[in-house]
RODO-2510 file (C-alpha; in nm, 4 decimals, decimal comma):
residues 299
     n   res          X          Y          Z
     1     x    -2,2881    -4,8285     4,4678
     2     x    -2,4684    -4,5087     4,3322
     3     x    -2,5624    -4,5212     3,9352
     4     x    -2,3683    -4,2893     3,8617
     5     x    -2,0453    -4,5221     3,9953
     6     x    -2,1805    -4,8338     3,8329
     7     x    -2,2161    -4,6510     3,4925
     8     x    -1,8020    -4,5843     3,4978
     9     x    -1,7126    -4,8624     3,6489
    10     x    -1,6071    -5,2119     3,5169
    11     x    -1,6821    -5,5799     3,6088
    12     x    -1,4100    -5,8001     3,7812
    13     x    -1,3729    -5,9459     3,4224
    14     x    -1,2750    -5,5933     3,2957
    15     x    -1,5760    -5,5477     3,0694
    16     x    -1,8752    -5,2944     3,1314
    17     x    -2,0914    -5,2724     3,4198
    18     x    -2,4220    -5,4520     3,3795
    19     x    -2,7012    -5,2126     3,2348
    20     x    -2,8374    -5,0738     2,9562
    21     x    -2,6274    -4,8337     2,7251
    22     x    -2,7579    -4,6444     2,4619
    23     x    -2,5148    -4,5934     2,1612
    24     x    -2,5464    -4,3666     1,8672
    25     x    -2,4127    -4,5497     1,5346
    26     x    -2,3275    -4,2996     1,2298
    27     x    -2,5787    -4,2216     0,9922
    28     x    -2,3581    -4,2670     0,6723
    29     x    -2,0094    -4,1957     0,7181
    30     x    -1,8532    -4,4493     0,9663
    31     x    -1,5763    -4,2691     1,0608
    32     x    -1,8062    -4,0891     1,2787
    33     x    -1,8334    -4,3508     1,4848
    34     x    -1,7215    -4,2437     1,8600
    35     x    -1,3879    -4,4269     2,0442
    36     x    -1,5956    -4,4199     2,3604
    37     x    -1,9030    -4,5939     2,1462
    38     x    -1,6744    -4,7999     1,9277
    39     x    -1,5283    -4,9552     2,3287
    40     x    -1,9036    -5,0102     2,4297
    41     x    -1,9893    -5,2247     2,1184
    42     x    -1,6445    -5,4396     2,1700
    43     x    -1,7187    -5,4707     2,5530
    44     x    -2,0842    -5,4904     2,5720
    45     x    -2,2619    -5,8584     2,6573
    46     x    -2,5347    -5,8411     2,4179
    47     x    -2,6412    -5,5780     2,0958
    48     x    -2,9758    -5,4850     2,0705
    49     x    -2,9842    -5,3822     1,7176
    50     x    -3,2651    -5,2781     1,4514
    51     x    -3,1547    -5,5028     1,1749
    52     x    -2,8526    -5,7622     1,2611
    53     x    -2,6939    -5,7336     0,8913
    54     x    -2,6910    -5,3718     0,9219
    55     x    -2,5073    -5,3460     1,2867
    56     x    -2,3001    -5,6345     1,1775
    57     x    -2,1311    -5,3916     0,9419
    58     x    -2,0813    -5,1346     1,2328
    59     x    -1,9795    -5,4250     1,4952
    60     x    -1,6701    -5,4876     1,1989
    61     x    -1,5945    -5,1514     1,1911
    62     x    -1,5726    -5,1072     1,6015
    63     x    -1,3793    -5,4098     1,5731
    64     x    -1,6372    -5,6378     1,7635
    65     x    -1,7585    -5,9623     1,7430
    66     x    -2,0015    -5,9494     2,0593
    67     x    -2,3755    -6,1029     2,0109
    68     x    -2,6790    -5,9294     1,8277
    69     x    -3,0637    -5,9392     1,9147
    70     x    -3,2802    -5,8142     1,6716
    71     x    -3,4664    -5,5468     1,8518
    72     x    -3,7269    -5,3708     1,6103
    73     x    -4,0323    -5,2163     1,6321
    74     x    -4,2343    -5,5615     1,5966
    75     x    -4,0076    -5,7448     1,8463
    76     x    -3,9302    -5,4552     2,0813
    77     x    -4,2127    -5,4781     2,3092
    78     x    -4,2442    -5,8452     2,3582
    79     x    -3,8229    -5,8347     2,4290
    80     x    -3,8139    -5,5739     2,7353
    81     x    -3,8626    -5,8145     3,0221
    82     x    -3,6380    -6,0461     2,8791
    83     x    -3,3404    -5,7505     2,8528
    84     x    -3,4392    -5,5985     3,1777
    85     x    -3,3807    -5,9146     3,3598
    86     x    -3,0436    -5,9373     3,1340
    87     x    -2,9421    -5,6308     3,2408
    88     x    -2,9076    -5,7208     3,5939
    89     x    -2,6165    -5,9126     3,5478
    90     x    -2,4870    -5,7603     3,1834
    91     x    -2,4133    -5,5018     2,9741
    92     x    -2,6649    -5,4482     2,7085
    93     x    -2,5913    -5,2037     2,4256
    94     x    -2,8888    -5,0729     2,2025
    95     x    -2,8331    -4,9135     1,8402
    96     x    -3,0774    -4,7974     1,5777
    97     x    -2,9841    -4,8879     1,2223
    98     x    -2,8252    -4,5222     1,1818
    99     x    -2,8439    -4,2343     1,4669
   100     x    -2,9084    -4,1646     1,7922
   101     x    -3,1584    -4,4670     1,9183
   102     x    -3,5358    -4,3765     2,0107
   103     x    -3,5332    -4,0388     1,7529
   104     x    -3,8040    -4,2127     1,5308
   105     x    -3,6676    -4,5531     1,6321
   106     x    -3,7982    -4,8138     1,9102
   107     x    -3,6202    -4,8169     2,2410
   108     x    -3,8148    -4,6021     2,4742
   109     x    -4,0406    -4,8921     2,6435
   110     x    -3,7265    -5,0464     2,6910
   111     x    -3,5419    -4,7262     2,8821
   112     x    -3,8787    -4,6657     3,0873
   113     x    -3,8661    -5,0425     3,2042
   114     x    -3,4426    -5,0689     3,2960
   115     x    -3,5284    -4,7271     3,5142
   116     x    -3,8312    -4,8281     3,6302
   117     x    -3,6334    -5,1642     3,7690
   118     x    -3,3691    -4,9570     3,9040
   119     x    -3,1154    -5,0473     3,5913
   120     x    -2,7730    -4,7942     3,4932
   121     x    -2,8676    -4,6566     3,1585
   122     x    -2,6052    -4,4202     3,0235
   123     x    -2,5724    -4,3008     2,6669
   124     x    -2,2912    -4,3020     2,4345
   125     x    -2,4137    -3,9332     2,2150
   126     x    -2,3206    -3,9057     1,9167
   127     x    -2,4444    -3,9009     1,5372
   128     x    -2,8373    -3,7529     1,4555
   129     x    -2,9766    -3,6464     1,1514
   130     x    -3,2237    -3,4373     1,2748
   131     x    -2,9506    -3,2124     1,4611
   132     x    -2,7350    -3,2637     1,1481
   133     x    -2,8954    -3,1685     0,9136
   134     x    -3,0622    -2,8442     1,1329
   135     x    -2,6930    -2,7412     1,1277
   136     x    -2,6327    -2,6966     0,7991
   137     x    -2,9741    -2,5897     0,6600
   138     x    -2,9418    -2,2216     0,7098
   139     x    -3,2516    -2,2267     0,9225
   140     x    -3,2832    -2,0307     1,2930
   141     x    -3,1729    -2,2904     1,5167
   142     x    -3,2684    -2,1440     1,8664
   143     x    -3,5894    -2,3248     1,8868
   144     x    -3,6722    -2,6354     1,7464
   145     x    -3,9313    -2,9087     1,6987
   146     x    -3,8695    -3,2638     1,5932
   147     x    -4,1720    -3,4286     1,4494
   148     x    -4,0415    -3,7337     1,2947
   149     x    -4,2344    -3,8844     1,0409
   150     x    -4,6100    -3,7514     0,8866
   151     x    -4,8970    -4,0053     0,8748
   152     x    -4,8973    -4,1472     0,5546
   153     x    -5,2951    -4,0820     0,5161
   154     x    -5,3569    -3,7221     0,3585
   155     x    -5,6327    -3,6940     0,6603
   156     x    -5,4227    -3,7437     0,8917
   157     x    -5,1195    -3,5946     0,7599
   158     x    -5,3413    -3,2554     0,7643
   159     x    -5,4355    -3,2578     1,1072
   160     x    -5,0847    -3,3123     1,2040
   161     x    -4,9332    -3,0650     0,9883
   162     x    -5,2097    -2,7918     1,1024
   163     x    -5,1235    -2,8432     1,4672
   164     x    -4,8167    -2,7157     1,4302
   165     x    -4,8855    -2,4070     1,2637
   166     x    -4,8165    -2,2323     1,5964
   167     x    -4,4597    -2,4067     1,6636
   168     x    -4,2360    -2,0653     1,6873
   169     x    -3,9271    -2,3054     1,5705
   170     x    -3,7949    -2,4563     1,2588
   171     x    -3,9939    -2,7409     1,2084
   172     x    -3,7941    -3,1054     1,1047
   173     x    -3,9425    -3,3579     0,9844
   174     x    -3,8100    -3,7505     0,8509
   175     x    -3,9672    -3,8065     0,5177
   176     x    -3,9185    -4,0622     0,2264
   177     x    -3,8383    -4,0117    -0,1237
   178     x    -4,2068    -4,1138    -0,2941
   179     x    -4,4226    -3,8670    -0,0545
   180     x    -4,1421    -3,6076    -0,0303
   181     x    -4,3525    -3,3802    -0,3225
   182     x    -4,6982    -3,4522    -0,1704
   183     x    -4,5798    -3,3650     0,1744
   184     x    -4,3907    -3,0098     0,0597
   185     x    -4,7374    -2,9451    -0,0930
   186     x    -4,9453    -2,9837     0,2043
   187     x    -4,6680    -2,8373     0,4516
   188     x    -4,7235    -2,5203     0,1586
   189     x    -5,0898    -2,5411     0,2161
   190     x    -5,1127    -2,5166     0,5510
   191     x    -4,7763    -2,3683     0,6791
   192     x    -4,8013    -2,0950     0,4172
   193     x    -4,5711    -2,0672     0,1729
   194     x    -4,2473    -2,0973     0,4100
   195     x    -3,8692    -2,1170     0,3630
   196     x    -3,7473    -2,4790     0,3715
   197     x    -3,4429    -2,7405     0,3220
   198     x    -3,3927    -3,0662     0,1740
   199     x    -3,1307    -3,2419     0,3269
   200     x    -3,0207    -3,5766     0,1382
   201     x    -2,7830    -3,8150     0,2312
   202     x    -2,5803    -3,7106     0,5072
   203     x    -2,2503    -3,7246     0,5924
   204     x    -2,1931    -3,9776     0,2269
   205     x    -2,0534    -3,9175    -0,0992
   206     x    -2,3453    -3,7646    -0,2263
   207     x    -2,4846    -3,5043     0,0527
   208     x    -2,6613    -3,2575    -0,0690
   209     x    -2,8950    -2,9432     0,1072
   210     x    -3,1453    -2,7543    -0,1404
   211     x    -3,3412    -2,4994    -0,0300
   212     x    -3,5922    -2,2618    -0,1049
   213     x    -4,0142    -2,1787    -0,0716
   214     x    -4,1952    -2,5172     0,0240
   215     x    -4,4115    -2,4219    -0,2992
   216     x    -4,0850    -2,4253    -0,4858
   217     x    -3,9455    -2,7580    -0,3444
   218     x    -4,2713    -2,9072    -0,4271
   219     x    -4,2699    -2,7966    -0,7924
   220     x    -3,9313    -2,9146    -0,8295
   221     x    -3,9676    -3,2717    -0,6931
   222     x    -4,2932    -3,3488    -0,8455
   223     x    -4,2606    -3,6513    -1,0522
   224     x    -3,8750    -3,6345    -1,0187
   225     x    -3,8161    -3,7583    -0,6064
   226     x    -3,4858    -3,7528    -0,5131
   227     x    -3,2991    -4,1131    -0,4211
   228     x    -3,1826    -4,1801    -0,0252
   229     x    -3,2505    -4,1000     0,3258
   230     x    -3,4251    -3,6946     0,3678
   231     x    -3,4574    -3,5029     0,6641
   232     x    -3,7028    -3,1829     0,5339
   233     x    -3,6863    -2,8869     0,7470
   234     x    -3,9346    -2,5682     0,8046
   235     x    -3,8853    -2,2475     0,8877
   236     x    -4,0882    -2,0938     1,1378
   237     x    -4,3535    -1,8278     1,0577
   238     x    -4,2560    -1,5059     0,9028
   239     x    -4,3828    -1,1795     1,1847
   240     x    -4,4753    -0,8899     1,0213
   241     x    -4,8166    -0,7522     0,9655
   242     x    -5,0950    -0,9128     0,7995
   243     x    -5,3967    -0,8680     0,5690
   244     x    -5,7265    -0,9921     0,6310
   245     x    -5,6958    -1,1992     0,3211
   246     x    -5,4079    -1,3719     0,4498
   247     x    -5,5858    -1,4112     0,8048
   248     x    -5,8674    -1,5711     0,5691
   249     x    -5,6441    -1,7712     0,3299
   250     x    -5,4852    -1,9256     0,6731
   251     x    -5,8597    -1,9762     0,8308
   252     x    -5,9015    -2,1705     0,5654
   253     x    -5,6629    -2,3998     0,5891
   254     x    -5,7319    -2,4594     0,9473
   255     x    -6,0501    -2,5293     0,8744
   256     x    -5,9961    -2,8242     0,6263
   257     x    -5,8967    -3,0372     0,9219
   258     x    -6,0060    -2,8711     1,2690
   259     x    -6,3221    -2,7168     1,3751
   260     x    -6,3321    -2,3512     1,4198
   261     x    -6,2320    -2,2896     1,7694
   262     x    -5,9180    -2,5001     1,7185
   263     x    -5,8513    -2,3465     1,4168
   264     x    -5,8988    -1,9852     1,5166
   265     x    -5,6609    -2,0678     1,8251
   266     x    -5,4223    -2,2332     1,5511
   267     x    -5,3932    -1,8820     1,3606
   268     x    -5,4323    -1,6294     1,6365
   269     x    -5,0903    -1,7955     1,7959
   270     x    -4,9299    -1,8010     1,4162
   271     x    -4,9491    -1,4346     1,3321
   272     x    -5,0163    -1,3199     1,7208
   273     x    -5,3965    -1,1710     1,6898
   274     x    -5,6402    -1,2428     1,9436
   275     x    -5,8402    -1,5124     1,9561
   276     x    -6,1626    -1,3380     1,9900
   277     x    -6,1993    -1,2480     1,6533
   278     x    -6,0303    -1,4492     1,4598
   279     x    -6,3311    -1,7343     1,6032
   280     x    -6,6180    -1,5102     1,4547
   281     x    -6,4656    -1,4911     1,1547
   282     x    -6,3746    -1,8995     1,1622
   283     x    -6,7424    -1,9552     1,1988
   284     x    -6,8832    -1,7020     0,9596
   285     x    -6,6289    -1,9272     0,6564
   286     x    -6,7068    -2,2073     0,7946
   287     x    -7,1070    -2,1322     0,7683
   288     x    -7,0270    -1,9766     0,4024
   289     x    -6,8157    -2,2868     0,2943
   290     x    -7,0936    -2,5355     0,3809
   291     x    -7,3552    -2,2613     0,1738
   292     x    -7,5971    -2,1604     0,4705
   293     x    -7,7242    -1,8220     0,5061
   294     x    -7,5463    -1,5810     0,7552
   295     x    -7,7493    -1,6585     1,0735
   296     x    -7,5876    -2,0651     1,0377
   297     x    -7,9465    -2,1688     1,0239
   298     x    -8,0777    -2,4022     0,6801
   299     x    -8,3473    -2,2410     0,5067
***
């Protein structure tokens, strides 16, 4: 029997196929759970879940009463061999706690290991507040980049953020509440001072989408952080000429977290000037931010 086959075909007992199915859950609203995932949680052998009181909710909703395994991102990896041998003989369902499983959520050791053993996996699509949210924002939506959450050090956060300055997308990002201020200001800082959205609470009672400048977001959430689950979204780079002094104010930035190559490579791709160039001038602000004279060389 072919994959494909076993993935739409049922068991003598009339439940699921044995493998692994992947299952988006809805990320507020439960009425957007799916009839096709809603049959996969009531039929399935076993749920691999993020948090058991949180999918118990959704199992009473689908109507199902089937098993839970906690399958988080401390358990995940010591729990793959143990499902993959499972899934030779049952139907194993994985959920996140909200969304579309493995965007920002454990699961992907476990898909490379079913495939890798020659398990079905099949996915049930559905809710995902990335996509969600880049839907409403008011954003170009023909290229994207999902890059989940920041680092939570400012170091590190910096790097990250300045290695995307050449993304030619709307950039979307997962954030929390009590960095969401901190993180506007350094996506300002190094992005440039680009248009952005809030979006706050999906699909519930209380959804809301600001936008506006990332300097503006950042002045308005400063000391006042908004309450519930954020996705924060970036525009991509504005074309249109340039001034040296932006070129600078951009080298800058760059600078604070990469060495000059890197960094003139960063901004030649952001506002499409060669690379050439832009290095000479990355090394001549680099030499006058640490104070040496022009030739690089101490005194």
């Amino acid at each position: 029997m072919t994959a494909e086959a076993a993935r739409n075909s049922r068991d003598p007992a009339g439940g699921l196929a044995p493998g692994l199915y992947i299952v988006a859950s809805p990320i507020g609203n439960l009425g957007d759970l799916s009839p096709r995932a809603a049959a996969i949680l009531r039929a399935a052998d076993l749920i691999a879940c993020e948090d058991t009181r949180v999918t118990a909710t959704l199992l009473r909703a689908a109507g199902s009463n089937r098993p839970m395994l906690r399958f988080d991102d401390h358990r995940s990896r010591a729990l793959v061999p143990e499902l993959v041998q499972r899934m030779a003989s049952q139907a194993v369902a994985l959920v996140s706690d909200a969304g579309t499983p493995l965007v920002s959520d454990p699961g992907h050791d476990l898909v490379r290991a079913a495939r890798a053993a020659g398990i079905p996996v099949t996915t049930a699509p559905g809710p995902c507040a990335a996509i969600a949210a880049l839907s409403i924002a008011g954003l170009p939506s023909d290229r994207f980049f999902f890059a989940g959450f920041l680092p939570s050090r400012a170091a590190a956060r910096d790097a990250a953020i300045a290695a995307l300055v050449a993304v030619p997308g709307t950039l979307i990002f997962h954030e929390t509440a009590p960095r969401l201020a901190a993180t506007l200001a350094a996506l300002a800082l190094h992005l440039g001072d680009r248009p952005a959205a809030i979006a706050r609470e999906l699909t519930k009672r209380h959804e809301e989408v600001v936008t506006g400048r990332l300097s503006e977001l950042a002045a308005r959430y400063a000391g006042a952080p908004p309450r519930g689950e954020i996705v924060l979204l970036v525009g991509p780079g504005e074309a249109g000429p340039s001034t040296d002094d932006e070129i600078d104010a951009a080298l800058r930035r760059a600078l604070g977290s990469m060495p000059p190559g890197r960094a003139a490579a960063s901004v030649a791709a952001a506002f499409g000037r060669p690379r050439g160039p832009l290095y000479a001038r990355a090394l001549a602000l680099a030499t006058e931010a640490e104070g040496l004279p022009p030739d690089g060389k101490a005194a």
